[in-house]
C-alpha positions in Angstrom: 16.4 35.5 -11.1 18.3 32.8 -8.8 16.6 29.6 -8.9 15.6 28.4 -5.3 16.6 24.9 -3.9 14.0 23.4 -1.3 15.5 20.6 0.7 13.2 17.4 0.7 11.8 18.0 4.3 10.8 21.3 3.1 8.9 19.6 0.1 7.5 16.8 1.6 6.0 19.2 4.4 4.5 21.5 1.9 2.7 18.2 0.3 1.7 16.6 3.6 -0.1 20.0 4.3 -1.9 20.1 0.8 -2.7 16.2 0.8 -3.1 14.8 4.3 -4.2 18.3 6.2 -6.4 19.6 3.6 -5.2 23.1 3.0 -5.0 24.8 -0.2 -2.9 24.7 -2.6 -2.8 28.7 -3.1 -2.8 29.4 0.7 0.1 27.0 1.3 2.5 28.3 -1.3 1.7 31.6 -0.5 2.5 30.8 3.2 5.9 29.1 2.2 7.1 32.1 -0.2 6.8 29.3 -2.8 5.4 29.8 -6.4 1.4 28.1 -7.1 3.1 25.6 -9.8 5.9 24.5 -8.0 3.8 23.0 -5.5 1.4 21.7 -7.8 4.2 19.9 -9.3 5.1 18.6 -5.9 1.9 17.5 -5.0 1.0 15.9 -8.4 4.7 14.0 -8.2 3.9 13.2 -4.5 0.1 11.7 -6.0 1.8 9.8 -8.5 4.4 8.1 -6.6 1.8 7.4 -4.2 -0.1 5.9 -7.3 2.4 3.7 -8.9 4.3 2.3 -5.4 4.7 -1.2 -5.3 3.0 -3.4 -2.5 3.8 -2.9 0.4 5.9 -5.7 2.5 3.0 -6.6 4.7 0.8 -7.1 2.2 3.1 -9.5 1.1 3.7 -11.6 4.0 0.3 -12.0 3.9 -0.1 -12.9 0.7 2.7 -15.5 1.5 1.1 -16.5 4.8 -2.1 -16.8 3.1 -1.1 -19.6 0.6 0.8 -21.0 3.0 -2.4 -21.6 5.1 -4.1 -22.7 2.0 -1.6 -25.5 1.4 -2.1 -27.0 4.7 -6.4 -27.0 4.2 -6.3 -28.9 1.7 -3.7 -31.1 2.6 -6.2 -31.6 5.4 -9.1 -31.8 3.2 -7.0 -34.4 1.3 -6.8 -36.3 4.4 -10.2 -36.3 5.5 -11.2 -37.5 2.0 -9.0 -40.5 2.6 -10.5 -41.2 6.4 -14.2 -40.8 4.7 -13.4 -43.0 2.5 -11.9 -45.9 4.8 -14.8 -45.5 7.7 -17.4 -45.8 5.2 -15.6 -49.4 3.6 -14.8 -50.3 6.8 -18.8 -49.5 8.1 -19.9 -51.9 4.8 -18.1 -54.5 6.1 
């Protein structure tokens, strides 16, 4: 027996349907003319990449944009210390 080749459309299609559409795994494969554990491994491969992806960029620029904005508070809680601190000596005198 001839081992098939799917392209990667073809797989990623047959996942999206399982995962994000909700069909069955059985009714999928038997749709495609593609054997029950070969999807299964697709879909479990698709699940773990999904798992184990890094961050995504966004979530670091804001992560980046976040600390930014922290840096500048307290700089500015730094400076409002200071003017506290010189209105109330300069109110005693």
């Amino acid at each position: 027996m001839k081992q098939q080749r799917f392209t990667q459309e073809f797989r990623d299609e047959a996942v999206r349907l399982v995962v994000s559409v909700g069909r069955r795994q059985a009714e999928v494969s038997r749709e495609l003319g593609i054997g029950l554990s070969t999807l299964e491994r697709w879909v479990a491969s698709a699940r773990e990449r999904a798992v184990s992806a890094p961050v995504s960029e966004t979530a670091e620029d804001e992560v980046k944009r976040l600390r930014r904005e922290n840096a500048i508070l307290r700089e500015e809680r730094e400076i409002l210390k200071k003017a506290t601190a010189f209105f109330a000596s300069e109110a005693r005198r």
